[in-house]
C-alpha positions in Angstrom: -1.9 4.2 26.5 -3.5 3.4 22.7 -0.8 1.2 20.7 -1.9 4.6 18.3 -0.5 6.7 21.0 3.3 4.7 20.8 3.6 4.4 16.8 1.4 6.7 15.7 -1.2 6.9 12.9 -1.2 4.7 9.5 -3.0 5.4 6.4 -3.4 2.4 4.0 -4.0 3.3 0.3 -5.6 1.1 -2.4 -3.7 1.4 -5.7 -4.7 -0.2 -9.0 -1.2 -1.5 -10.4 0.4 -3.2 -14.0 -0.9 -6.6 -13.1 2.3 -8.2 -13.6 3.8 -6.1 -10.9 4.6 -8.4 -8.0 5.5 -7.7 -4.1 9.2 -7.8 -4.5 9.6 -5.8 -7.5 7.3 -3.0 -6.4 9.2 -2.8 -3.0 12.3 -2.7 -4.7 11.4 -0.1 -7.2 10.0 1.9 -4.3 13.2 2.2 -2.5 15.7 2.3 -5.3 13.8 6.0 -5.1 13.7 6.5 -1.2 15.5 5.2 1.8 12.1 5.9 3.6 10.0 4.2 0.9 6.3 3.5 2.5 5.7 -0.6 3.4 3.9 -2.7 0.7 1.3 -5.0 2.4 0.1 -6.5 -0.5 0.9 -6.7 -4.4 -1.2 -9.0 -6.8 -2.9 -9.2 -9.9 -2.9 -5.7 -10.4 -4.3 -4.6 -6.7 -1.9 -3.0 -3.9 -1.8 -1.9 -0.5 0.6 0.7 0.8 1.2 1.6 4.3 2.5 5.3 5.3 1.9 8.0 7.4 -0.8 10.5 7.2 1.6 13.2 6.9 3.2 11.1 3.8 0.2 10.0 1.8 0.7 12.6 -0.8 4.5 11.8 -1.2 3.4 8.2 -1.2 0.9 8.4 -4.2 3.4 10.0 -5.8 6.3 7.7 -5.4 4.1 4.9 -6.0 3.1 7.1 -9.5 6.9 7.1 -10.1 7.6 3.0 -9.5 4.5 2.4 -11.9 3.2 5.1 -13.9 -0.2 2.6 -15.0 -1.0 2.9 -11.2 -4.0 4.5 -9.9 -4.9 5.8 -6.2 -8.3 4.9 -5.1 -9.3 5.2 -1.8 -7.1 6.4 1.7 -8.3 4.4 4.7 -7.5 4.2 8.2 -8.3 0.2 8.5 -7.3 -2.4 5.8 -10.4 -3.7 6.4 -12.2 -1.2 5.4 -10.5 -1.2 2.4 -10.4 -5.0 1.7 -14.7 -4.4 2.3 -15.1 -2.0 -0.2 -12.4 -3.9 -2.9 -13.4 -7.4 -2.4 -10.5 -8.3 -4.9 -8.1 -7.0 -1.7 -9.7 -9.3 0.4 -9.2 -12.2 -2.0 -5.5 -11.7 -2.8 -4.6 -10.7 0.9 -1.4 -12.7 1.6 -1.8 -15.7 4.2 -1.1 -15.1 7.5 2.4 -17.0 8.7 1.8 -18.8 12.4 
């Protein structure tokens, strides 16, 4: 069975934010508005990536709209690194990985 198959489907979404905006701010601004607020999985100088469901991506963009009205959708992906190869700022800023 696909690891797709057990969890399901993600959708990660590039966003333009305010470029002050940091990872801890947006996450708690995102779920001050939901208890099911999407996962961040990156936040810096101005550039995010937000995790959700494909079912959710519209409700996502929106309460990501909501937490910072300067922030822009750009593109919907199913692979960060697809998105991280078309933005090569994503890929710069990408957070270290923790061993």
């Amino acid at each position: 069975m696909a690891v797709k198959e057990k969890r399901g489907r993600r959708r990660y979404i590039a966003f333009t934010v305010d470029a002050g905006l940091t990872k801890d701010s947006l996450v708690r601004s995102l779920r001050a508005r939901s208890d099911a607020a999407p996962y961040v999985v990156q936040c810096a100088e101005g550039w995010a990536i937000v995790r959700c469901s494909p079912a959710d991506i519209d409700i996502t963009i929106s309460a990501m709209r909501d937490s910072d009205p300067s922030s822009a959708s750009l593109r919907t992906s199913g692979t960060l690194a697809a998105l991280r190869d078309a933005y090569p700022e994503l890929k710069r800023l990408r957070p270290v990985k923790k061993n």
